[in-house]
C-alpha positions as CSV (number, residue, x, y, z in Angstrom):
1,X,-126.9,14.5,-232.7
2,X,-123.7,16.1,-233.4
3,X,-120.2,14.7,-232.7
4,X,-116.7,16.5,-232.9
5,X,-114.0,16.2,-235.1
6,X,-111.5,14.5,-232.2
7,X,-114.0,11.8,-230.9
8,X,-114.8,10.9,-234.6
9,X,-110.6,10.1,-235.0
10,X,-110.4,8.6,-231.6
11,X,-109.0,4.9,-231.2
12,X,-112.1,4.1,-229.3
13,X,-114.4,4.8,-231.9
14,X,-112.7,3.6,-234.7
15,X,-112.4,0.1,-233.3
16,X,-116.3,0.3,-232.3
17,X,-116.6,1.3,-235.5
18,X,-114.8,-1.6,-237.0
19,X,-116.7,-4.1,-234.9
20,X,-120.1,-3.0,-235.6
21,X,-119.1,-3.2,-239.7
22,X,-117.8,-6.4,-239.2
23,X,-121.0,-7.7,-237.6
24,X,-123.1,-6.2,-240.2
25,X,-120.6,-8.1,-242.9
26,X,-119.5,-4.7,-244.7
27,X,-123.3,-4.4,-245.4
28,X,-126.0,-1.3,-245.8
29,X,-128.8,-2.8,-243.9
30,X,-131.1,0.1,-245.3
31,X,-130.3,-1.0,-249.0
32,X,-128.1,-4.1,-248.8
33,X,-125.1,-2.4,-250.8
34,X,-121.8,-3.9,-249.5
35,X,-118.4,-2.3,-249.6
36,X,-117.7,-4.4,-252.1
37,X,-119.8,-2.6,-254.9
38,X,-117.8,0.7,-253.6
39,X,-120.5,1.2,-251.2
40,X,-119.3,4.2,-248.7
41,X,-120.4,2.9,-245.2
42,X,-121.1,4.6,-242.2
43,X,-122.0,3.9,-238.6
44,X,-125.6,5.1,-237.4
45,X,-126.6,5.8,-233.9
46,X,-130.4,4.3,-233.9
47,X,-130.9,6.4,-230.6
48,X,-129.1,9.2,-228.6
49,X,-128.0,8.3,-224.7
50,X,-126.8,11.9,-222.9
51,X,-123.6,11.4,-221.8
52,X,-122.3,8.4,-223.3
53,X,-119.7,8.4,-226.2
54,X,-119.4,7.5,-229.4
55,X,-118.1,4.1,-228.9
56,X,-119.7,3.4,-225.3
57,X,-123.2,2.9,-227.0
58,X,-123.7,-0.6,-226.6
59,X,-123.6,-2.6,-229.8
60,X,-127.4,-3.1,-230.3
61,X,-127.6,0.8,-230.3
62,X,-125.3,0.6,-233.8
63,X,-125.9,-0.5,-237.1
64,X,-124.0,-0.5,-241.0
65,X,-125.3,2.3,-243.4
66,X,-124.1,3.7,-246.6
67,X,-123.4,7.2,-246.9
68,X,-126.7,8.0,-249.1
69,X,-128.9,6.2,-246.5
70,X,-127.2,7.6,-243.7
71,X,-127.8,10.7,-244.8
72,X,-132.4,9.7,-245.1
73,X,-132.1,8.8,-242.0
74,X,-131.1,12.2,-240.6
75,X,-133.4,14.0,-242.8
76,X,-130.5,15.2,-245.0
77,X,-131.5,14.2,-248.4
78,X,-129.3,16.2,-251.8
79,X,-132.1,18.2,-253.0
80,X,-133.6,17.4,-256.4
81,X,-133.5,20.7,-258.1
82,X,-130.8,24.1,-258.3
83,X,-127.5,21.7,-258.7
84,X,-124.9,23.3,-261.1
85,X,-123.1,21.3,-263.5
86,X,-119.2,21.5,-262.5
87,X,-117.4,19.2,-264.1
88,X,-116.1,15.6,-264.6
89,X,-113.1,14.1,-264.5
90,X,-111.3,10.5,-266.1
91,X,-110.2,8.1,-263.4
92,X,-107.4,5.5,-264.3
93,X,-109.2,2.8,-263.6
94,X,-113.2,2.1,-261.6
95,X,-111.9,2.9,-258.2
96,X,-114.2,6.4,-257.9
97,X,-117.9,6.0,-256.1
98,X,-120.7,7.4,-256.3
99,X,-122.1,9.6,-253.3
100,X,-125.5,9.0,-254.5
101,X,-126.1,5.2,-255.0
102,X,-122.7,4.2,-254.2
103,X,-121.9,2.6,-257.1
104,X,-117.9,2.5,-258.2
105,X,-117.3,5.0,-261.2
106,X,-114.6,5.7,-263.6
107,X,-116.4,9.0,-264.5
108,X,-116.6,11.2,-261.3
109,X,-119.0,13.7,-262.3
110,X,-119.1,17.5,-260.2
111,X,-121.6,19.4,-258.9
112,X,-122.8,22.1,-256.9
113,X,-125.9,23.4,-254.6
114,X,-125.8,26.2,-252.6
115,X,-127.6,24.4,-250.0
116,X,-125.5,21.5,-250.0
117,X,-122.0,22.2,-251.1
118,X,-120.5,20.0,-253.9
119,X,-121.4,16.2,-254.7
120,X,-119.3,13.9,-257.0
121,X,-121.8,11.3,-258.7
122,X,-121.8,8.9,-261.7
123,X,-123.5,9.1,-265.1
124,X,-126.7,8.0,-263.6
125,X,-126.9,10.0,-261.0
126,X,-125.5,13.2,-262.3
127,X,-128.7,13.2,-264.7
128,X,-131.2,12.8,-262.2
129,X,-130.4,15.6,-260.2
130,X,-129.9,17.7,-262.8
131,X,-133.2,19.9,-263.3
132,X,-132.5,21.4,-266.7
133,X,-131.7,20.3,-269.7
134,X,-129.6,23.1,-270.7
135,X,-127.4,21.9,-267.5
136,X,-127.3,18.3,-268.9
137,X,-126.7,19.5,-272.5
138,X,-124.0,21.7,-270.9
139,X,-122.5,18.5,-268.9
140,X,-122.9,16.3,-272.2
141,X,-121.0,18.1,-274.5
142,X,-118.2,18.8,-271.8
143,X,-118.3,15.3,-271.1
144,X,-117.4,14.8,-275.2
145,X,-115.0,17.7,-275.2
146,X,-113.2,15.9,-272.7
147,X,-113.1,12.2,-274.1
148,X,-111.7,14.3,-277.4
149,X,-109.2,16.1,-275.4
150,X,-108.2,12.6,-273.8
151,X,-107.5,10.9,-277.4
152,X,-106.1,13.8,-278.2
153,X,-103.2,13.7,-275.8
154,X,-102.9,10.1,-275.7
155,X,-102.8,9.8,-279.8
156,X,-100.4,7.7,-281.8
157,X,-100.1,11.0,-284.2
158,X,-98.1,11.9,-281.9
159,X,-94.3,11.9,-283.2
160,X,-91.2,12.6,-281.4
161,X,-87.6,12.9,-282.3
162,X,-84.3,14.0,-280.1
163,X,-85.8,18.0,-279.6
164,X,-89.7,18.0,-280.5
165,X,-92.9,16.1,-280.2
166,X,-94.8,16.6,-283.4
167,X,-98.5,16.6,-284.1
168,X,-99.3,17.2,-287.6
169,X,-102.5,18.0,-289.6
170,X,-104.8,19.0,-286.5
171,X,-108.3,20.2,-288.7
172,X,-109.7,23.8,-288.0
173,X,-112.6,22.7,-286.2
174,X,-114.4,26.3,-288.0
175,X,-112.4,27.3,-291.4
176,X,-112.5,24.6,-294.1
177,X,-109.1,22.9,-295.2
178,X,-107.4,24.5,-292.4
179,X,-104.6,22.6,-290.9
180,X,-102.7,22.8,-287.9
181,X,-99.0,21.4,-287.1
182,X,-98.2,21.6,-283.2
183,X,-94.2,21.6,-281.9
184,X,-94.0,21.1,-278.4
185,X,-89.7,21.3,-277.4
186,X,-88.4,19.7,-274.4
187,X,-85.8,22.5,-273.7
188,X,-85.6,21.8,-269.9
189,X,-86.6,19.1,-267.1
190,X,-89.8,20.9,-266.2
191,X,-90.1,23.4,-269.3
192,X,-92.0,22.7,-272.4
193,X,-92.3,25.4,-275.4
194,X,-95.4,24.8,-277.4
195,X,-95.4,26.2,-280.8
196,X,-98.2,26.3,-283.1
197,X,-98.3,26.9,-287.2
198,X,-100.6,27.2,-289.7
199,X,-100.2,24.0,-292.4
200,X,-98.4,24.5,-294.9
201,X,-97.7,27.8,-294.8
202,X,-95.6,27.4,-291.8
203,X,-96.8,30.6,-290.4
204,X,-96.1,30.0,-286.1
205,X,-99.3,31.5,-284.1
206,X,-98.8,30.9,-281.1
207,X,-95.6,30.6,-278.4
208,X,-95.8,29.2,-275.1
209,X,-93.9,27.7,-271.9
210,X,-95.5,24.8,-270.0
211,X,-93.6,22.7,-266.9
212,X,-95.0,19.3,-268.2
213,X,-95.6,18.0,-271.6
214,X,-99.3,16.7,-271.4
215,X,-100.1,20.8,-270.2
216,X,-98.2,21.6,-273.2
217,X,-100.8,19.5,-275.4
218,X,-104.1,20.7,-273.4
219,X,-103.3,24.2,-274.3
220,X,-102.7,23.5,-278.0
221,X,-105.4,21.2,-278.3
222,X,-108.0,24.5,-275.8
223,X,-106.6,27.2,-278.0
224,X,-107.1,25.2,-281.5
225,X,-110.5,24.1,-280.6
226,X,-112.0,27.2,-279.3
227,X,-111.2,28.9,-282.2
228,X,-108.7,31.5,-280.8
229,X,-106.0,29.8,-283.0
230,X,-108.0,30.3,-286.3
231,X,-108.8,34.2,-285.0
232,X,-104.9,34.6,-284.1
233,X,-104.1,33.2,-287.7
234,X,-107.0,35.3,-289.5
235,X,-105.7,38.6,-287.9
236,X,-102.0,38.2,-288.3
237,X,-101.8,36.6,-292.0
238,X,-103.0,37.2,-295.1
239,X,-104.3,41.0,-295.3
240,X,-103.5,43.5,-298.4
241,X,-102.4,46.6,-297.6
242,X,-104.2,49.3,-300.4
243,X,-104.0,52.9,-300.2
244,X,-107.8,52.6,-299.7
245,X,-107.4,50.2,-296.5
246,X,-106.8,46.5,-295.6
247,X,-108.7,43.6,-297.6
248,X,-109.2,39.8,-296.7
249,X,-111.9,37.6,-297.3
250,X,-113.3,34.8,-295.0
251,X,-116.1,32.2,-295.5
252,X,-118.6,31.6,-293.1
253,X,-119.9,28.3,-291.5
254,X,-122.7,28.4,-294.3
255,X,-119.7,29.0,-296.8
256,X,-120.6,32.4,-297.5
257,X,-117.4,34.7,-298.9
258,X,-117.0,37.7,-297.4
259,X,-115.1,40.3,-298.7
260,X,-114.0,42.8,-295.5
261,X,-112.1,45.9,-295.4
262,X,-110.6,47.9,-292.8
263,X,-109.5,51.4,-293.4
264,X,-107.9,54.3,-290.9
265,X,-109.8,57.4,-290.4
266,X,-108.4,60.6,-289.6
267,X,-109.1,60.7,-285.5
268,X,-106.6,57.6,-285.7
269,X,-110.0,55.2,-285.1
270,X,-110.3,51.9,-287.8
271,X,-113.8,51.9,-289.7
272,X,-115.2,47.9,-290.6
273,X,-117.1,47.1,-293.1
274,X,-117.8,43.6,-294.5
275,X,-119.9,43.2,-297.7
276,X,-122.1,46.0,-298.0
277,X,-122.4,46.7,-294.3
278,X,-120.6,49.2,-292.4
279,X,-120.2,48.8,-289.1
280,X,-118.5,50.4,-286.1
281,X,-115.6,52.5,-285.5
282,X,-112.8,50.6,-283.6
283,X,-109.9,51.8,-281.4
284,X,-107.5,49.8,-283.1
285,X,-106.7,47.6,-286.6
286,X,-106.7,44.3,-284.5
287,X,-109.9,45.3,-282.8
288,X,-111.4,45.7,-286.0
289,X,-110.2,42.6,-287.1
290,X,-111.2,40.5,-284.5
291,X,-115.0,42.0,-284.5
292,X,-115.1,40.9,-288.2
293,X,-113.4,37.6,-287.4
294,X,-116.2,37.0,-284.8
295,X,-119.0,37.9,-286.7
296,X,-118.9,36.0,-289.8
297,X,-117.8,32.7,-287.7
298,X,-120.6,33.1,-285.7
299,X,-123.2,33.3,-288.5
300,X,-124.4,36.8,-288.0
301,X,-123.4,37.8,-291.2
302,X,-125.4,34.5,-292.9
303,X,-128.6,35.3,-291.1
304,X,-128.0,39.3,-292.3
305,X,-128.4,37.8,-295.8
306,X,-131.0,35.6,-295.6
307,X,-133.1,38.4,-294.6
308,X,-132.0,41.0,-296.9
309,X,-133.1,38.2,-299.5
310,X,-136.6,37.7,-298.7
């Protein structure tokens, strides 16, 4: 049975509607869940009369369902494998529910089927459906990254005088006894600067507008956390400039020093090498620099020498 949009907002049917809940006392009576556990209920049409309307079935012909039993009953089930993890998201207070089992949620939890479109679910739910665990890893640690990212913002580090909101001593989450001290200026109503710098070397990394002040934070806390911030400091800062070609050093997760230099060759290209292996040809210095950056923070260059070792 299929109804349109207009009948479905008609005055008749939503006092039929109204009535036949009332009866049923706000009450699922497939499951029992009222409206008052943040049940979503529905009206169900136990038969179908050809040409009759919504609301001139009689009463008897009507009963109280939630949305996830409304949806058995006309054979429309979520299926149980293929969903894709979307997202989640922090609701002020339990007032979110469940599309699943209907119960009330703080955490709304996305995700997708092709099949099916997009479902918002609780902790529960979202675990059940979800076939893989490389989807619920996924959705756990997103889930953590998120909870971090709301301390973050809402933190009492946060310090703020009559031009800037300090936050000082953020920790590299990938270079050891790397610090972080983030300015965010109020220069306008709806314009916030964010300003980044390297602690205490006071060396800014990054510059940035925002129109509100918690977007300001998000970015600083995205780019400090992903790791762009220590690969914007790494390339920028620190390099010797020899005859011979540029020179840093950088540790690895395993604490392994590395000793890279970067020199020009004559077709304008920039040769790598880090250690005792040479790699590529790159188009540009900062190319070059970011491959190396990229390399030893990932671990390639530790797994290199553990096998050159045995």
């Amino acid at each position: 049975m299929t109804y349109n949009t207009k009948d479905l907002q008609s005055v008749e049917w939503k006092k039929k509607r109204q009535e036949v809940l009332a009866r049923d006392h706000y009450t699922c009576q497939c499951c029992g869940k009222k409206m008052s556990d943040g049940a979503i209920l529905q009206v169900h049409h136990l038969g179908y009369m050809p040409g009759k309307k919504l609301w001139e079935y009689p009463n008897e012909m009507l009963t109280t369902v939630c949305k996830y039993c409304h949806a058995a009953e006309h054979g429309k089930l979520p299926p149980k494998g293929g969903w894709k993890y979307i997202g989640y998201y922090e609701l002020d207070d339990i007032s979110g529910c469940c599309e699943l089992c209907g119960n009330s949620l703080k955490y709304e939890y996305y995700v997708y089927h092709p099949d099916w479109g997009f479902l918002t679910v609780g902790c529960d739910c979202v675990e059940k459906i979800m076939a893989t665990s490389e989807e619920t890893d996924k959705m756990r640690k997103e889930f953590e990254n998120g909870k971090k990212k709301a301390y973050f913002i809402k933190s009492s580090k946060w310090k703020n005088d009559s031009q800037y909101f300090y936050y000082r001593f953020f920790e590299s989450p990938s270079i050891k006894n790397r610090k972080y001290e983030i300015k965010i200026e109020h220069v306008e109503k709806e314009q916030y600067v964010l300003i980044i710098a390297s602690y205490p070397y006071n060396k800014w990394t990054k510059k940035q507008t925002f129109n509100t002040l918690d977007a300001a934070k998000i970015a600083a806390y995205d780019y400090i956390i992903s790791g762009e911030c220590d690969k914007s400091f790494f390339i920028s800062f620190g390099w010797k400039n020899r005859k011979n070609g540029f020179f840093k050093e950088l540790a690895s997760p395993h604490n392994n020093i590395f000793k890279i230099r970067i020199w020009e060759n004559g077709d304008s290209r920039y040769r790598l090498q880090i250690g005792e292996y040479k790699g590529r040809e790159y188009k540009s210095l900062e190319d070059a620099q970011s491959k190396a950056f990229d390399v030893i923070m990932s671990g390639q260059m530790d797994t290199y020498i553990a096998n050159h070792r045995q």
